[in-house]
HTML snippet that shows the backbone in 3Dmol.js (N, CA, C, O; Angstrom):
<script src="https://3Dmol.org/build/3Dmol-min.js"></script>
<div id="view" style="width:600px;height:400px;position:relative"></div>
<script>
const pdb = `
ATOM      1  N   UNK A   1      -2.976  12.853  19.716  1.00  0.00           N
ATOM      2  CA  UNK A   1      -3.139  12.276  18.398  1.00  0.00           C
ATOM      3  C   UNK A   1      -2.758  13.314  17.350  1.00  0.00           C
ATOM      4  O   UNK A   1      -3.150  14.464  17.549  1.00  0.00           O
ATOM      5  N   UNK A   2      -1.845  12.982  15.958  1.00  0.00           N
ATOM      6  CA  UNK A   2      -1.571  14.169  15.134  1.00  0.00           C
ATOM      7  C   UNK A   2      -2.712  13.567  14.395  1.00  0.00           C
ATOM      8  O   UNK A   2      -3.348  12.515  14.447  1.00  0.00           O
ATOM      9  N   UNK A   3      -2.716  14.933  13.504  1.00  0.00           N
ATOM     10  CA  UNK A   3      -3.234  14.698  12.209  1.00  0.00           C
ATOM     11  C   UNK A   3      -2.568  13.934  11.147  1.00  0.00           C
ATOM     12  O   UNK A   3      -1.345  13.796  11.144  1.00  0.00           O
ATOM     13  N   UNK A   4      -3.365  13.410  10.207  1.00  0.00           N
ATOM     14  CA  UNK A   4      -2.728  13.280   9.073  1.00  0.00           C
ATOM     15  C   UNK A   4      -1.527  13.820   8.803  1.00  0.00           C
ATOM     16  O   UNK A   4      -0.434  13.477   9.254  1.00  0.00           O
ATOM     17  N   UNK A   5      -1.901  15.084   7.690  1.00  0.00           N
ATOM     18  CA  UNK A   5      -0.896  15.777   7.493  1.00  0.00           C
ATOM     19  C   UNK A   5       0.308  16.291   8.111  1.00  0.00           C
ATOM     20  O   UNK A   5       0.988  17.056   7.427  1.00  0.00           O
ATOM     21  N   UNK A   6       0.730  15.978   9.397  1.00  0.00           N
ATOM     22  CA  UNK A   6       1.940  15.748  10.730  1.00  0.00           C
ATOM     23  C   UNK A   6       2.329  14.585  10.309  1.00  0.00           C
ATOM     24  O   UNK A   6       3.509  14.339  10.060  1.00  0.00           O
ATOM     25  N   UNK A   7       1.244  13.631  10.169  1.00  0.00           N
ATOM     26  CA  UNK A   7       2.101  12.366  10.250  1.00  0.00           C
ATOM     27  C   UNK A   7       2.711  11.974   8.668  1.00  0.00           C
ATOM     28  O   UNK A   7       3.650  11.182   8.595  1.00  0.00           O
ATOM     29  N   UNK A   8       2.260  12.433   7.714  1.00  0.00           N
ATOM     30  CA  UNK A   8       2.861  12.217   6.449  1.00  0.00           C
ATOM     31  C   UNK A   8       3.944  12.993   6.543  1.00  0.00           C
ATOM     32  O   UNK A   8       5.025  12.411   6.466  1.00  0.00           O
ATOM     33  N   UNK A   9       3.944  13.984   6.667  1.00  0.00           N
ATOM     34  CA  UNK A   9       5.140  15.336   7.116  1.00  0.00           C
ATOM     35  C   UNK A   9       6.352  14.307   7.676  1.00  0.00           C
ATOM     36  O   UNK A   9       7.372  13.931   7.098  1.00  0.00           O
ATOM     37  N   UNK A  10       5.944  14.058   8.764  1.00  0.00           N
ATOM     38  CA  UNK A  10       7.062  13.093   9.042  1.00  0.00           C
ATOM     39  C   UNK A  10       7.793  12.018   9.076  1.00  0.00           C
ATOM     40  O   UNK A  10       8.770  11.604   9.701  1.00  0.00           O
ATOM     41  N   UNK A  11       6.828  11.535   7.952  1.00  0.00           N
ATOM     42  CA  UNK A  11       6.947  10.254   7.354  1.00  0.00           C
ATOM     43  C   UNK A  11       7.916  10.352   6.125  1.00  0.00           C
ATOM     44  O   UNK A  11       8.913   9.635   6.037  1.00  0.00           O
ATOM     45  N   UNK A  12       7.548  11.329   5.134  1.00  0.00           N
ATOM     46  CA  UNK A  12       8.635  12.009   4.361  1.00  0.00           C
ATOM     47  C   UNK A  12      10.018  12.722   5.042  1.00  0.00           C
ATOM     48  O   UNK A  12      10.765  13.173   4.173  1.00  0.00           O
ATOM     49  N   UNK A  13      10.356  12.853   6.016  1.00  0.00           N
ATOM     50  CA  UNK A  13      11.385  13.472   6.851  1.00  0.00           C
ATOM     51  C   UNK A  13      12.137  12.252   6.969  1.00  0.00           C
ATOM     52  O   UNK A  13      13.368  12.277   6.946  1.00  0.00           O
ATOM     53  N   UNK A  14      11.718  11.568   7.049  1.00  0.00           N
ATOM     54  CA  UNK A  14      12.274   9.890   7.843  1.00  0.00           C
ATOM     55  C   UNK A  14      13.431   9.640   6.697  1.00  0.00           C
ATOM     56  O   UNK A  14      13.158   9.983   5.547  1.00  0.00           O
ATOM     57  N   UNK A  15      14.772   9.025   6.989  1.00  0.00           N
ATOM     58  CA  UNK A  15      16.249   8.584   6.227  1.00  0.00           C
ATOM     59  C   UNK A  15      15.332   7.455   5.514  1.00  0.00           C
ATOM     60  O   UNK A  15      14.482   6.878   6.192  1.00  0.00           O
ATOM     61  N   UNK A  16      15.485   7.181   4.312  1.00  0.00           N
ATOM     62  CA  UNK A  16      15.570   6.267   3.408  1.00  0.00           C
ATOM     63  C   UNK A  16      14.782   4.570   3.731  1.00  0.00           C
ATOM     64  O   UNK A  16      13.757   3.990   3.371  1.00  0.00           O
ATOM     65  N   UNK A  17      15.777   4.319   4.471  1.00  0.00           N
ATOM     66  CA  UNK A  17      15.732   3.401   5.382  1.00  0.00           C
ATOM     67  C   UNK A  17      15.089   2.573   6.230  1.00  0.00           C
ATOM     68  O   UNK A  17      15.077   1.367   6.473  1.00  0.00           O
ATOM     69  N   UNK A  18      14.323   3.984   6.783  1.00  0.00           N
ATOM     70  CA  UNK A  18      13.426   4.128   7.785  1.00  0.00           C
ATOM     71  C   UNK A  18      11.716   4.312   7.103  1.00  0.00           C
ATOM     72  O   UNK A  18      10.708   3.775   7.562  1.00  0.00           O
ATOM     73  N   UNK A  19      11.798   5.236   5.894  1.00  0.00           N
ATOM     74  CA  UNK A  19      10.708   5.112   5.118  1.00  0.00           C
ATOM     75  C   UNK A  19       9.970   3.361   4.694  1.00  0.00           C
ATOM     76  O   UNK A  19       8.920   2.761   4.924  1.00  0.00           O
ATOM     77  N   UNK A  20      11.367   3.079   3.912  1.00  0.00           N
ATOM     78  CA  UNK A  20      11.244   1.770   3.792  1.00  0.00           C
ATOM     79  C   UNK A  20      10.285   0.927   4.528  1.00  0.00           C
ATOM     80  O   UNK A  20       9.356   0.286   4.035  1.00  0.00           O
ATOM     81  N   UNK A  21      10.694   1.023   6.025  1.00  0.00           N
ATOM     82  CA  UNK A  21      10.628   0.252   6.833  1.00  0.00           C
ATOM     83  C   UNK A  21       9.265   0.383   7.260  1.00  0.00           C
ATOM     84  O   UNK A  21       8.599  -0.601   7.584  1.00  0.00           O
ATOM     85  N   UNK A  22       8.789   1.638   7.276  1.00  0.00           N
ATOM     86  CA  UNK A  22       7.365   2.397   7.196  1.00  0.00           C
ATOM     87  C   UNK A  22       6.598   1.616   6.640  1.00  0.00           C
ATOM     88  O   UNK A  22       5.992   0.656   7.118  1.00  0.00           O
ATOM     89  N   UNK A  23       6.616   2.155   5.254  1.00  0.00           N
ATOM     90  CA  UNK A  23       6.275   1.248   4.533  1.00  0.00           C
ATOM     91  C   UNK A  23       5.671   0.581   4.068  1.00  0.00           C
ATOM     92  O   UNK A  23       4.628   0.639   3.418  1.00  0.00           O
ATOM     93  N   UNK A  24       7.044  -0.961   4.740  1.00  0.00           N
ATOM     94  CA  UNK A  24       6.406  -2.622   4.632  1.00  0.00           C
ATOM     95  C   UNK A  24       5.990  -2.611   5.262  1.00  0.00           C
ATOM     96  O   UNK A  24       4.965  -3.217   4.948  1.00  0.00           O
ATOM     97  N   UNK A  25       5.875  -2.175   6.704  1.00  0.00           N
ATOM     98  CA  UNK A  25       4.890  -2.392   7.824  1.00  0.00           C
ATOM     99  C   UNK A  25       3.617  -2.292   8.038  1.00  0.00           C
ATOM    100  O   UNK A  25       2.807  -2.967   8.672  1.00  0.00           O
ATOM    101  N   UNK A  26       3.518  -0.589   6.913  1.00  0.00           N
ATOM    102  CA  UNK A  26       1.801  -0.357   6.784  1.00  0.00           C
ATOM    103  C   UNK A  26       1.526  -0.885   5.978  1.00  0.00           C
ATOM    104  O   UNK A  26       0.324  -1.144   6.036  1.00  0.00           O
ATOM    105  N   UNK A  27       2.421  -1.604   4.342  1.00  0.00           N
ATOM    106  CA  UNK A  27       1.734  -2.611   3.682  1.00  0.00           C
ATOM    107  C   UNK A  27       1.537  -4.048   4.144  1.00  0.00           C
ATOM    108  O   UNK A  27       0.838  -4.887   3.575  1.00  0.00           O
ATOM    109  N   UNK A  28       2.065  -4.173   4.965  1.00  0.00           N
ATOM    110  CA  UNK A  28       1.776  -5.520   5.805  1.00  0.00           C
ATOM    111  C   UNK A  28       0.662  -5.520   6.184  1.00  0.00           C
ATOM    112  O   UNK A  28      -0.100  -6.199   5.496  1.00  0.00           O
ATOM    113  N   UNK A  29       0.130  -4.890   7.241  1.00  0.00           N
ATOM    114  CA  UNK A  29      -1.205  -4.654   7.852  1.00  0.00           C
ATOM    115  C   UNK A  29      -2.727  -4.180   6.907  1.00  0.00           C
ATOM    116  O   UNK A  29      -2.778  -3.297   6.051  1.00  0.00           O
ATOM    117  N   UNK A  30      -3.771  -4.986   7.333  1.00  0.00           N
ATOM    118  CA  UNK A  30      -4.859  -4.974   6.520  1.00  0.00           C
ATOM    119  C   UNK A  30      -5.267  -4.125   6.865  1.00  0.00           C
ATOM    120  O   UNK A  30      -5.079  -4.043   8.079  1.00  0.00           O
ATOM    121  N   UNK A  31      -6.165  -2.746   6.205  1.00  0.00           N
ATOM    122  CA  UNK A  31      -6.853  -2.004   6.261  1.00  0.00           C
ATOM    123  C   UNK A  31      -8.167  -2.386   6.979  1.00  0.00           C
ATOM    124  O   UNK A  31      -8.936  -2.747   6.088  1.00  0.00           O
ATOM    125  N   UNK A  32      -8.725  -2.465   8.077  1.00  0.00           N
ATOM    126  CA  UNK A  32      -9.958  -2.777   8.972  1.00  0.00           C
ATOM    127  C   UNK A  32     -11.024  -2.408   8.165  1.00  0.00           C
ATOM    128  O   UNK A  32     -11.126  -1.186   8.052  1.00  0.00           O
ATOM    129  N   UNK A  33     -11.937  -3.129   7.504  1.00  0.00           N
ATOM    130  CA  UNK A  33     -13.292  -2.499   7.337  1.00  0.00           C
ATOM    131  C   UNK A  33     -12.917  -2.016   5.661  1.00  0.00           C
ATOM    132  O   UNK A  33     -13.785  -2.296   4.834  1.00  0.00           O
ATOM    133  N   UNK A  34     -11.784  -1.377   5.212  1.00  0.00           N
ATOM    134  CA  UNK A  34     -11.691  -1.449   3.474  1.00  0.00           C
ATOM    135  C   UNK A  34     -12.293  -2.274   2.542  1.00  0.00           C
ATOM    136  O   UNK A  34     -12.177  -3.487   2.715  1.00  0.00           O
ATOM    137  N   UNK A  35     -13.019  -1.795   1.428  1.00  0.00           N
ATOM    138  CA  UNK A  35     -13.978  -2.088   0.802  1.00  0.00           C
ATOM    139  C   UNK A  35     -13.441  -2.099  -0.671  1.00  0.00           C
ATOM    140  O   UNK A  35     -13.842  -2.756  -1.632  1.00  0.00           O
ATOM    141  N   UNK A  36     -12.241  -1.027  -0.562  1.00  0.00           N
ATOM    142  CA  UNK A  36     -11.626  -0.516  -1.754  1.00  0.00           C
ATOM    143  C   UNK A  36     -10.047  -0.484  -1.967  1.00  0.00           C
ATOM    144  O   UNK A  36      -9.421  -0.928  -1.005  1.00  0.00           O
ATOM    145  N   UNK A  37      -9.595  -0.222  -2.608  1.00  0.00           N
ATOM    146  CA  UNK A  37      -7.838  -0.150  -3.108  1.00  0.00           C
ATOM    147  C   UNK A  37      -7.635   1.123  -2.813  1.00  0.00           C
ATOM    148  O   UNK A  37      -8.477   1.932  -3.201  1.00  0.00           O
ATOM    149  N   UNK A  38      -6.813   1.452  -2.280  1.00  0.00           N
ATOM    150  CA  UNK A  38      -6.161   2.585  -1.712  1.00  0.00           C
ATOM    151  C   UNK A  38      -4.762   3.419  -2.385  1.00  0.00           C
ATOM    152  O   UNK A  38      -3.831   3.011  -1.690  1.00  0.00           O
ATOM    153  N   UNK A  39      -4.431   3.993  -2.989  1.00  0.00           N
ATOM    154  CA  UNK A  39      -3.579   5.118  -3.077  1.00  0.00           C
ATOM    155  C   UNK A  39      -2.281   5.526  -2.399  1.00  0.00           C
ATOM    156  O   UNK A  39      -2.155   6.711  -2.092  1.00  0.00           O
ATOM    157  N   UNK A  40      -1.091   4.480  -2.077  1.00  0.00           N
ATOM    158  CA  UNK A  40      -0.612   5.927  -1.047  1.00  0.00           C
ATOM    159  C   UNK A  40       0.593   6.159  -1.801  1.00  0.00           C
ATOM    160  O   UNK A  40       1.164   5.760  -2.816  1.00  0.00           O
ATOM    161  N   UNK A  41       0.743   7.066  -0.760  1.00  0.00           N
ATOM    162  CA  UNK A  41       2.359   8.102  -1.740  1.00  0.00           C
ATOM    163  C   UNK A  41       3.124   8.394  -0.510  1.00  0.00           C
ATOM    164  O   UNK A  41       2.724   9.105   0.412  1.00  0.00           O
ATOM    165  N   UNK A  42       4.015   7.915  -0.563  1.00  0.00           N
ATOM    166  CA  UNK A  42       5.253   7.784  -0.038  1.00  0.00           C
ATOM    167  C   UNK A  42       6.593   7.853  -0.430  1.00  0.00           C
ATOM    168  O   UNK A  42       7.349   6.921  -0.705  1.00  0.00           O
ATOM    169  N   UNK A  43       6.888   9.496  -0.426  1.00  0.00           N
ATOM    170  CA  UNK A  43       7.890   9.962  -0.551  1.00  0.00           C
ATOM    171  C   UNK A  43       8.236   9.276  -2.001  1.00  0.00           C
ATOM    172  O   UNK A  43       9.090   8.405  -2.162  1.00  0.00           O
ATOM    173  N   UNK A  44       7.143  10.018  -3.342  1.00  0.00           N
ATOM    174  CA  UNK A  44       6.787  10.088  -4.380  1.00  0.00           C
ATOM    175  C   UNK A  44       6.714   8.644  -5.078  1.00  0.00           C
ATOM    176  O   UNK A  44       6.287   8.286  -6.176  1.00  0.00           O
ATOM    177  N   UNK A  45       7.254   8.012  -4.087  1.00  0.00           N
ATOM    178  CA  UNK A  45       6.590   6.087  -4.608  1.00  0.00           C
ATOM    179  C   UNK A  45       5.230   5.957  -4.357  1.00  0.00           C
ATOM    180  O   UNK A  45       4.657   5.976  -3.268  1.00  0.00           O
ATOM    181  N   UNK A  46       4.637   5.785  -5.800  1.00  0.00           N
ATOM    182  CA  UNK A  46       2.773   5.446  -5.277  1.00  0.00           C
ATOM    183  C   UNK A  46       3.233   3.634  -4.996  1.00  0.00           C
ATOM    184  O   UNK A  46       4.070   2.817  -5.380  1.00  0.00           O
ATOM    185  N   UNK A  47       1.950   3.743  -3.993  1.00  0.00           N
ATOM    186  CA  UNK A  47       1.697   2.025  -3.878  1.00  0.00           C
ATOM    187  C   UNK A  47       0.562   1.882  -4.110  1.00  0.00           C
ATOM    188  O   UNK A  47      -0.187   2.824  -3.849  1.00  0.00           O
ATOM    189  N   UNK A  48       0.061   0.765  -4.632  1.00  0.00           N
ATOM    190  CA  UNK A  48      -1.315   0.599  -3.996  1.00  0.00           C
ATOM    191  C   UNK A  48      -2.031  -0.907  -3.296  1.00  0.00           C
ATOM    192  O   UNK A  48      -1.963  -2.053  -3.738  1.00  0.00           O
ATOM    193  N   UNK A  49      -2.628  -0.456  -2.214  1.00  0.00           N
ATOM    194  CA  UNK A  49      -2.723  -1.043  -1.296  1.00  0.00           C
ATOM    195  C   UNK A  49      -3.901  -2.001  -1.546  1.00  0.00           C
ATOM    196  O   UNK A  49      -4.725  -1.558  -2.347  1.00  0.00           O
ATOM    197  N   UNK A  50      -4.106  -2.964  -1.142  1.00  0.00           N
ATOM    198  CA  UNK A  50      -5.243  -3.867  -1.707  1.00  0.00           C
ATOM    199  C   UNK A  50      -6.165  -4.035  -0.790  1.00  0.00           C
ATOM    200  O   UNK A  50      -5.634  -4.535   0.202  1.00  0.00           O
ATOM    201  N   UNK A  51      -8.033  -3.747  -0.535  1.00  0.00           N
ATOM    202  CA  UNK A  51      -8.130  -4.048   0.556  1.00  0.00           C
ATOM    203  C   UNK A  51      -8.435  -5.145   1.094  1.00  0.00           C
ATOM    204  O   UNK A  51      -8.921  -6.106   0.498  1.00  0.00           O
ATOM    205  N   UNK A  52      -8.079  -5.063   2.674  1.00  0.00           N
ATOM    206  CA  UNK A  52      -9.033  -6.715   3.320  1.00  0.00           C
ATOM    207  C   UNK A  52      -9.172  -7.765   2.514  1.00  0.00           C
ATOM    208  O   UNK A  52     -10.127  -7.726   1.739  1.00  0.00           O
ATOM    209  N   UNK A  53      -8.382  -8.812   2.490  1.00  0.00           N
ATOM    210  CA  UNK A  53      -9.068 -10.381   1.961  1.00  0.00           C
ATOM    211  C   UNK A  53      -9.116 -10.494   0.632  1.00  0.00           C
ATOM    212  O   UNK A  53      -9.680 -11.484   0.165  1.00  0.00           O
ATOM    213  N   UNK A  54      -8.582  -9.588  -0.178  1.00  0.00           N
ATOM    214  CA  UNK A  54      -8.293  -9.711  -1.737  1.00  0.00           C
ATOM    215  C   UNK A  54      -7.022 -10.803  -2.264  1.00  0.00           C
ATOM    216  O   UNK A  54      -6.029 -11.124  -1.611  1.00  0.00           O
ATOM    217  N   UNK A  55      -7.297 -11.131  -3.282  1.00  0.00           N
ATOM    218  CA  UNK A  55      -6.323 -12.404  -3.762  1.00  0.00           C
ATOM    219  C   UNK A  55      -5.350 -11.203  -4.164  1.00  0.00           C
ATOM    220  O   UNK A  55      -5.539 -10.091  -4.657  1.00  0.00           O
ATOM    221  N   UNK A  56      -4.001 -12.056  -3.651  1.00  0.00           N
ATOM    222  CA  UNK A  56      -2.448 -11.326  -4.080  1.00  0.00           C
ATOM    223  C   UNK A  56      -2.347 -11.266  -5.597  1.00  0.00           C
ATOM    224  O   UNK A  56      -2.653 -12.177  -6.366  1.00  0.00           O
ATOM    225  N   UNK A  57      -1.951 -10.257  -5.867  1.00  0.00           N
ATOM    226  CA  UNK A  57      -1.270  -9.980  -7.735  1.00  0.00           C
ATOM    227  C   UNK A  57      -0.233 -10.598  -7.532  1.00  0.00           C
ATOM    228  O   UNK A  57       0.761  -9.893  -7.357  1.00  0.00           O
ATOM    229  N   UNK A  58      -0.004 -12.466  -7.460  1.00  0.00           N
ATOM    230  CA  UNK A  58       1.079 -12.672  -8.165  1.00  0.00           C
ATOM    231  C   UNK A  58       0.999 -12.750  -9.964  1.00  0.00           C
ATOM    232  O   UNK A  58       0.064 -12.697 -10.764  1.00  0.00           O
ATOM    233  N   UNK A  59       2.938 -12.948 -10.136  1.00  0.00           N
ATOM    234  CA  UNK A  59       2.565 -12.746 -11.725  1.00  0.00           C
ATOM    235  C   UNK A  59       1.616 -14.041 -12.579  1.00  0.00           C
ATOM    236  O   UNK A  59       1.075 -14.046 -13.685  1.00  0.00           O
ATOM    237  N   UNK A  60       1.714 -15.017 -11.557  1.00  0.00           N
ATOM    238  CA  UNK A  60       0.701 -16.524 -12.034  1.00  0.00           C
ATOM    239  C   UNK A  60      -0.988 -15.416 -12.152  1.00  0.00           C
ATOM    240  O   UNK A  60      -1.624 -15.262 -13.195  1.00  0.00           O
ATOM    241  N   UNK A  61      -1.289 -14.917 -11.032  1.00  0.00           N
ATOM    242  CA  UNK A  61      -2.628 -15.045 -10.839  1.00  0.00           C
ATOM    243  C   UNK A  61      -2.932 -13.657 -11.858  1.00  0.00           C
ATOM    244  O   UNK A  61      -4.052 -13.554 -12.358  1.00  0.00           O
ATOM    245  N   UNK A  62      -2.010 -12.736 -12.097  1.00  0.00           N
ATOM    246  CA  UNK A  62      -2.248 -11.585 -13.256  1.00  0.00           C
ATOM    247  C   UNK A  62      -2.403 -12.031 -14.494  1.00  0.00           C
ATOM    248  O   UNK A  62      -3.090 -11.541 -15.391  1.00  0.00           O
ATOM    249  N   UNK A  63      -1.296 -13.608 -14.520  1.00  0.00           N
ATOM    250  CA  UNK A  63      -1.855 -14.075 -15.895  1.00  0.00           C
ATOM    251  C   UNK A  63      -3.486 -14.737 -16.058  1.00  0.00           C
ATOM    252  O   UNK A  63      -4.251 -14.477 -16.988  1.00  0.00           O
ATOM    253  N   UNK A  64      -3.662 -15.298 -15.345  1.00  0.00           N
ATOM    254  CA  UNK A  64      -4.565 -16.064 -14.947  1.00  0.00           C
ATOM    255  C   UNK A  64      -5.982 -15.195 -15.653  1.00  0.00           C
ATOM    256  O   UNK A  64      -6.781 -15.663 -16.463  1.00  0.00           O
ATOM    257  N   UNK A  65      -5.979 -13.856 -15.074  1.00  0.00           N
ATOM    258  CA  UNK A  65      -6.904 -12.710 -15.248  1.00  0.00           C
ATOM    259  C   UNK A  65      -6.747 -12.326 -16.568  1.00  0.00           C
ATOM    260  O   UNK A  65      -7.701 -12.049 -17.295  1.00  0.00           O
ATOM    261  N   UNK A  66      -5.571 -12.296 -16.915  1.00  0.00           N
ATOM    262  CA  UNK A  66      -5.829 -12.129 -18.542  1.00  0.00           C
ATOM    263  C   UNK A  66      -5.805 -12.820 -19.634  1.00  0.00           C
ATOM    264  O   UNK A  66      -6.082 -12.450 -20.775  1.00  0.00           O
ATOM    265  N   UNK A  67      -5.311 -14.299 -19.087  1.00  0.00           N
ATOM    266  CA  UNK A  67      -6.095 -15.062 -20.014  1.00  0.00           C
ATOM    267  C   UNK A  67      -7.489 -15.250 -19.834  1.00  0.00           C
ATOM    268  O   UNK A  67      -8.032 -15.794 -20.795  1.00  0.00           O
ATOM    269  N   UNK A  68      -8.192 -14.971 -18.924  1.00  0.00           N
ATOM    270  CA  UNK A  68      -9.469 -15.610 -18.824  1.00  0.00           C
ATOM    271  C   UNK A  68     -10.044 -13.945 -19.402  1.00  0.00           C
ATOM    272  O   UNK A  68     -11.017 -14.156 -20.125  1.00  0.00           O
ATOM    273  N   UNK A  69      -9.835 -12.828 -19.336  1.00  0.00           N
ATOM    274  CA  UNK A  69     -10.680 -11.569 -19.966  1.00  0.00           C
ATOM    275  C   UNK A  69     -10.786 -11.891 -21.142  1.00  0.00           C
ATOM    276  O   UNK A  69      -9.951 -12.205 -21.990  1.00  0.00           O
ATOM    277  N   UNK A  70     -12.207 -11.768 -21.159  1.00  0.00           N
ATOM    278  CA  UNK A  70     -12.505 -11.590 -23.419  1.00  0.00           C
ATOM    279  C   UNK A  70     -11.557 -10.920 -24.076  1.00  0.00           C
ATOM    280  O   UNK A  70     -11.636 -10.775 -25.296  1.00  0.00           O
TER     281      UNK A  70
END
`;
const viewer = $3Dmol.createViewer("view");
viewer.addModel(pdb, "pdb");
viewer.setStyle({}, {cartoon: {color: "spectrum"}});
viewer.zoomTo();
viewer.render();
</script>
């Protein structure tokens, strides 16, 4: 098993392409047991990750949230 820091190491090493592909894959997959929104940085693109069972930010449902905020 690496560590973390191996596996980001080589996650940033990875062609373009292949990052990409990284990625969508780990943004595809739900975080097990996440409670919270997550952070990641990938090869200086932040994402952030939504956890477990949260409603999608489409641009309908972002409006949605700000029309309904005081």
């Amino acid at each position: 098993m690496k560590t973390f820091e191996e596996i980001e190491t080589a996650a940033k090493n990875l062609p373009p392409r292949e990052r990409e592909k990284l990625a969508r894959s780990l943004s595809s997959q739900p975080s097990v047991g996440s409670v919270r929104a997550r952070c990641l940085d990938i090869d200086g693109d932040r994402l952030l990750e939504a956890p477990a069972g949260a409603l999608a930010m489409t641009p309908e449902r972002v409006k949605q949230l700000l029309d309904e905020f005081p």
